[in-house]
N, C-alpha and C positions, 0 to 999 in steps of 0.2 A: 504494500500500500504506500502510496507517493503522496505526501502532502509538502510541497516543496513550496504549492503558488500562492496566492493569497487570496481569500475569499471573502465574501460581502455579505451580509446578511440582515433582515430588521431584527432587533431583538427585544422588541416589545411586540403589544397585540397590535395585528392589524386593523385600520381603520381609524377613523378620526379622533383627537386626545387633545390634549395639551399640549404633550409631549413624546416625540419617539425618539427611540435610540439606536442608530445604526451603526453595527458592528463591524471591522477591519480587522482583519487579522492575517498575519504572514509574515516574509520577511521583507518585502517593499510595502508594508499599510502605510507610515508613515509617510513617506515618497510619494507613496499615490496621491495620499489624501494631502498630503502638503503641495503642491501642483493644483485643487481647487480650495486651497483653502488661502482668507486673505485678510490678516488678525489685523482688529484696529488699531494696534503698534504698528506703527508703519514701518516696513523692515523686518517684524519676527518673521522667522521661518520654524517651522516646527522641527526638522532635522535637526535644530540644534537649541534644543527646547528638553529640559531633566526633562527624567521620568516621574508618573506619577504626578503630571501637572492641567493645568486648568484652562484653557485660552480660547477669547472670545473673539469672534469676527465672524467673516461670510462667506460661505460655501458657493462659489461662481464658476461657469463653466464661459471661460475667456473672459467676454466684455457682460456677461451674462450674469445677474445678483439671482439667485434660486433662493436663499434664507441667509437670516441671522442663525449663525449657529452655538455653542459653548463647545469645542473638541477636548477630551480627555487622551492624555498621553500613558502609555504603557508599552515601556522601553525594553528590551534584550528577553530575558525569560519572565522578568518578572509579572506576568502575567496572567489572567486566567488559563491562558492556553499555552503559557511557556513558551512565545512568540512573541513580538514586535506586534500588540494590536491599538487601536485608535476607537473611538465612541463619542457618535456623533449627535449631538443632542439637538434636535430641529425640532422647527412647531411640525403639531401632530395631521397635517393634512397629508391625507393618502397621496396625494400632486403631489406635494414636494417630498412625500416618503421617497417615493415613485421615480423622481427627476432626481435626486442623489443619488439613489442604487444604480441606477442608470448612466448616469456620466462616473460612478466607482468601475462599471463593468467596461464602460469605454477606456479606461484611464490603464485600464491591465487586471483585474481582479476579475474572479467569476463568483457565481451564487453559492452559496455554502451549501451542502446538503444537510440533510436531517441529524443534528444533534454532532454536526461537525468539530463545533468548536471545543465540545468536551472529548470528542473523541482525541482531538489535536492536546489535550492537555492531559490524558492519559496517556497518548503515547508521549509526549514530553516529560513526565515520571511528575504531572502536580498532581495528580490522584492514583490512586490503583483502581482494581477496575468493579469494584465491589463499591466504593463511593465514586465510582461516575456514577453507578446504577441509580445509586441513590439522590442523585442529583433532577433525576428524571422524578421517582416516588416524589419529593420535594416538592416539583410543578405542581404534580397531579392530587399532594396532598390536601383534603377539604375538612378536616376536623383534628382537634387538638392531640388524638395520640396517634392518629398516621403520619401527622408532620413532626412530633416528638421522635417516631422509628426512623424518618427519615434523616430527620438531623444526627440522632444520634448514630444512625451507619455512615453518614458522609463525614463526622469529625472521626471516623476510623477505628471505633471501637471493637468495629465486627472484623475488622481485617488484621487489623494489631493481634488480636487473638489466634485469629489462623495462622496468621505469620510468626508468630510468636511458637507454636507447637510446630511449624514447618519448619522451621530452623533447627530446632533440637531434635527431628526425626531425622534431618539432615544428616546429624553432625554423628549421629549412630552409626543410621546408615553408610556414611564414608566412615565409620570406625569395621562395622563390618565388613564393607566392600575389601579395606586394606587387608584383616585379616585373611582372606582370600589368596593374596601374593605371600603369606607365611605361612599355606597350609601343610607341608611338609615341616615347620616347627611347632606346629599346632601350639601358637602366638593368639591371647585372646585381649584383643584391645578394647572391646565393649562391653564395658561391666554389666554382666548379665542381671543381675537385680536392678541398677539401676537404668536398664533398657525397660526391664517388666515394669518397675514405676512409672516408667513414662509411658508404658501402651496403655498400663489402666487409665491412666491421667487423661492420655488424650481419649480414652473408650467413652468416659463423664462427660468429659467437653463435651463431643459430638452428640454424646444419648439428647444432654440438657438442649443444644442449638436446635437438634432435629426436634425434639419437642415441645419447643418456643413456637416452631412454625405452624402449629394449631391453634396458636394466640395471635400470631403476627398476620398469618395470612387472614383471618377474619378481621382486626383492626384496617387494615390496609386495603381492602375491601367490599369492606361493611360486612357487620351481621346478618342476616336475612332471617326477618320473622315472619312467620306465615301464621295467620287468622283464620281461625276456624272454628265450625258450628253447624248447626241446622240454618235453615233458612228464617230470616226475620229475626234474629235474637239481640241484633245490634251489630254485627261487624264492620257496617261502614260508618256507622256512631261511632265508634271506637274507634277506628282509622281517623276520624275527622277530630275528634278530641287529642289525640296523641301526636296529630300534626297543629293542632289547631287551626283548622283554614277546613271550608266545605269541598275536601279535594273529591270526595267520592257519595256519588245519590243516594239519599237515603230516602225511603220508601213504606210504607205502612203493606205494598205488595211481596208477598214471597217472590222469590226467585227475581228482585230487582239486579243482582248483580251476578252477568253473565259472564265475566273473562274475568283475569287476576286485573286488580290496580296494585300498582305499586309506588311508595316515594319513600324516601329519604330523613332521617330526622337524629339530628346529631343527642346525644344525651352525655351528661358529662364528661365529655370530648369526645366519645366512643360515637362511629356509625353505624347506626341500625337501619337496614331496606324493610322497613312495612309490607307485606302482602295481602291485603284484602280480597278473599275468594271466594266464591261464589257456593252456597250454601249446598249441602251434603243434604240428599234425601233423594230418596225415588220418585223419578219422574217419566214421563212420557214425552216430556219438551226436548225435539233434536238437539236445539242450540243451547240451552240451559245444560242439558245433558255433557256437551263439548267441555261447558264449562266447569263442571265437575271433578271430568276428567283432568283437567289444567291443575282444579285444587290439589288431587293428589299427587300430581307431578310438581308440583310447587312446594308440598309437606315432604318429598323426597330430598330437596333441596336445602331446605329449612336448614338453620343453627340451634333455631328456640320456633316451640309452636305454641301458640297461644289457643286453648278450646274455649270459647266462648259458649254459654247460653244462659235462656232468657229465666231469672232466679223469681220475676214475677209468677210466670207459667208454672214452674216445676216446683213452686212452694204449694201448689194446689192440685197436682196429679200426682199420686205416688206412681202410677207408669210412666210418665216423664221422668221423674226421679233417675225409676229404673233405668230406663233406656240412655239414658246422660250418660250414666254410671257405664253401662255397657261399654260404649263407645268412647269412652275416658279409658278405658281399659284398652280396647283396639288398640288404639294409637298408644301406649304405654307398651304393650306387646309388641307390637309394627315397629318401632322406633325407640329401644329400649336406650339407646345414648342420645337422643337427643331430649335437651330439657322442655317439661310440658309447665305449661301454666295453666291452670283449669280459672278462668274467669266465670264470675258468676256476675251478671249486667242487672239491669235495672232494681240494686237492690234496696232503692230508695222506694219500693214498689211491694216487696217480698218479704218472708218472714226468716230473716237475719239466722234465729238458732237455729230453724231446721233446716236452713241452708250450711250451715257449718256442721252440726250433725250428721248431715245424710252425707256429705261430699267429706271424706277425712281421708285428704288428698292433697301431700306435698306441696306448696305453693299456691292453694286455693288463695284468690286472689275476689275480694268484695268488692262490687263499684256500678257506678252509675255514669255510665260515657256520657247521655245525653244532661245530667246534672253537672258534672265534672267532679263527681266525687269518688277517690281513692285512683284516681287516674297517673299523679305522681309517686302513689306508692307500686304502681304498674309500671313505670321507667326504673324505678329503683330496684327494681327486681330481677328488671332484665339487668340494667347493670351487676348485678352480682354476679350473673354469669360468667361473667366476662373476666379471665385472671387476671387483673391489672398490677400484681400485684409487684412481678417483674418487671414493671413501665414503671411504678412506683418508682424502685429501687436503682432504677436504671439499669439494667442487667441487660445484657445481648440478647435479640428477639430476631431472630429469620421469619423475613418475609418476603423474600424471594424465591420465584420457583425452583428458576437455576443451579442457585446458592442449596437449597431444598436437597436437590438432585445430585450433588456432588458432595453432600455431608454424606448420606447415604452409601455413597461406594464408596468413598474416606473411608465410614464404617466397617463396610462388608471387607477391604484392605486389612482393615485391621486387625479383624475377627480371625481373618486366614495368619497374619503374623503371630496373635495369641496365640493360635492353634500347633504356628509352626515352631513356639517355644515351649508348649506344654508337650510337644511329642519328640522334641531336641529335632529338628529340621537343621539341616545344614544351612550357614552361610549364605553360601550362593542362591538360595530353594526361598528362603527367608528373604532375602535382598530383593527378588523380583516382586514380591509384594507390598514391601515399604517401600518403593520406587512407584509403583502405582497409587500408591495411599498419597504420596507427592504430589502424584500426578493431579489428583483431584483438588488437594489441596491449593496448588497455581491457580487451576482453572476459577477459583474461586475470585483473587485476589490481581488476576491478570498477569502472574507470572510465565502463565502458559495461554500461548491464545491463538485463535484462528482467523482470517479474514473473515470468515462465513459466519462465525460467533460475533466479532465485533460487529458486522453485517447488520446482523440481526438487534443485538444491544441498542447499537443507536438510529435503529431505521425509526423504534419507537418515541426517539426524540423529535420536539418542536424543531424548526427550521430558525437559526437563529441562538440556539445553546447547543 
């Protein structure tokens, strides 16, 4: 891969602002851009202008004024991208976005591709490649502990670790490898206990990272709670209370809600996906019917399911009762790891004790969506699902798939190395699998990398970082 030239980029949103800022980066930015640029110091040139400075004037294409601009200097590596780049601060019309990039392109520069510029500052050693990744989570992050994992893997917490046991598997393994050339003195240079401390050691590491990734990858992605009940019990009362806004129709008709809705709703910095589905009972209605099917493909999905029903009703049918109870049971059977919350709705309507009586059911949850009562101690609940407790502490959290997928065979590496010390494995037998436990290791941190992986990393970047 040749990143020799120098490329262009906006790197704010597109469309009209205040302010945008377009990015130079290479080893002729400044040259470029100093040929349209025309400070109102008469005589500066920015060629010879420190690093790390501030300079106002006007971006012109010959006899041609385009804007006032403010240009930012960022001299040798010291840089985002560990290049010579420049930042152009212009008013935010799409025109003059537009008539800058334009005369940068004619000037010698081309367009930056997708998430160039950090690719260009990984291969320039300002990041590894586990915080680029995270540079990207960063953008995309919308809630207080997605952008907490984010931040805390790009200040290198998660790669300092790996790197930190990749070095001392290292330094083994070239203690074994050596023994190899002395095996006619049968010369033992790797302290055999203290090789087995460190494969437990790293066995922890990995078990604890790979088992972050069922906290991390739901933070980073949202919770997904799926809603559910009979028809009519309140589900999109509930939906509309816990978002507060009338996002989904509510109806006095059964089978008002034919397909999932779903939306978004941050709670104590966690994201939870709401799914509002369409009520569970036997019908004859095709399309109603469709949508059924959908709920239980959406309860497959699920992190946390919420059962809803109507505590009015079932305080005055003991076959309602029953049948609640039945099908609280199903889905406890059907879905014995995922957590249920048995909601009981209108029960500003109901008789309180025999609704706690008859339902003696984990997490029985009391309330009245359309009153708003016991609605926050229904956020609070789900919040506990959720182990925060590692995000507390700040403790290393994987929530990356990649990163996911290569703990994994680090592991299974390593498993084969214990195995091949508990049964005295030679050396050389031993060596090829602490070279592959390496292997994944790199891959992790960008020690080891491909076109086709980098490829792929930053095609998912904005155009512009």
């Amino acid at each position: 891969m040749i990143h020799q030239d120098t490329i262009v980029a906006l790197a704010t949103p597109s469309g009209s602002g205040a302010i945008a800022i377009i990015r130079v980066s290479g080893k002729d930015a400044i040259a470029i851009v100093d040929r349209c640029f025309q400070s109102v110091t008469k005589g500066k040139k920015l060629v010879d202008q420190a690093s790390h400075t501030l300079h106002l004037g006007h971006i012109v294409d010959g006899d041609r004024f385009i804007d006032e601009a403010l240009v930012s200097l960022f001299k040798g590596t010291n840089s985002y991208t560990g290049e010579p780049t420049v930042e152009i601060s212009c008013h935010g019309s799409p025109y003059i976005q537009q008539e800058i990039i334009q005369l940068m392109l004619r000037k010698g520069c081309r367009m930056a591709d997708a998430g160039e510029f950090t690719l260009r500052a990984f291969l320039n050693g300002k990041l590894d490649l586990s915080q680029a990744e995270a540079v990207a989570d960063l953008i995309a992050s919308d809630s207080e502990a997605s952008h907490q994992l984010a931040m805390q893997q790009m200040r290198g917490g998660f790669s300092s670790e790996i790197k930190k046991l990749r070095d001392e598997l290292m330094n083994f393994a070239s203690l074994i490898e050596l023994e190899l050339d002395f095996a006619e003195e049968d010369v033992e240079f790797a302290n055999r206990k203290d090789f087995q401390d460190l494969i437990n050691r790293i066995q922890l590491v990995l078990k604890r990272l790979i088992d972050s990734f069922a906290v991390g990858n739901v933070i980073k992605n949202g919770i997904p709670v799926a809603i559910v009940g009979a028809p009519n019990v309140g589900k999109s009362t509930l939906l509309n209370a816990l978002l507060n806004e009338e996002r989904a129709i509510v109806s006095d008709i059964a089978g008002t809600t034919r397909d999932t809705i779903e939306d978004e709703l941050i709670i104590n910095g966690i994201s939870f996906r709401f799914i509002d589905t369409a009520g569970i009972r036997e019908t004859k209605d095709v399309v109603e019917s469709i949508g059924i099917q959908k709920t239980f493909e959406k309860i497959e999905q699920a992190q946390v399911i919420i059962y809803l029903f109507d505590a009015s009703e079932v305080s005055e049918s003991e076959d309602l009762i029953k049948h609640n109870i039945v099908e609280i049971k199903k889905l406890e059977n059907k879905f014995p790891l995922t957590p249920l919350v048995v909601v009981a709705n209108k029960i500003d309507k109901a008789n309180k004790e025999l609704i706690t009586q008859e339902f003696e059911f984990n997490n029985l949850q009391l309330l009245s969506a359309k009153q708003q009562i016991g609605v926050e101690e229904l956020k609070d609940t789900l919040v506990s699902f959720v182990n925060t407790g590692a995000l507390r502490n700040n403790e290393t959290i994987v929530t990356n798939t990649r990163h996911y997928d290569a703990l994994l065979k680090a592991l299974e590496e390593i498993h084969k190395v214990q195995n091949g010390i508990d049964i005295g494995l030679s050396g050389d037998l031993m060596a090829i699998d602490i070279r592959q436990a390496l292997f994944h290791f790199g891959e992790i941190t960008g020690e080891i990398t491909t076109d086709d992986l980098l490829g792929n990393i930053f095609a998912n970047f904005c155009i512009g970082k």
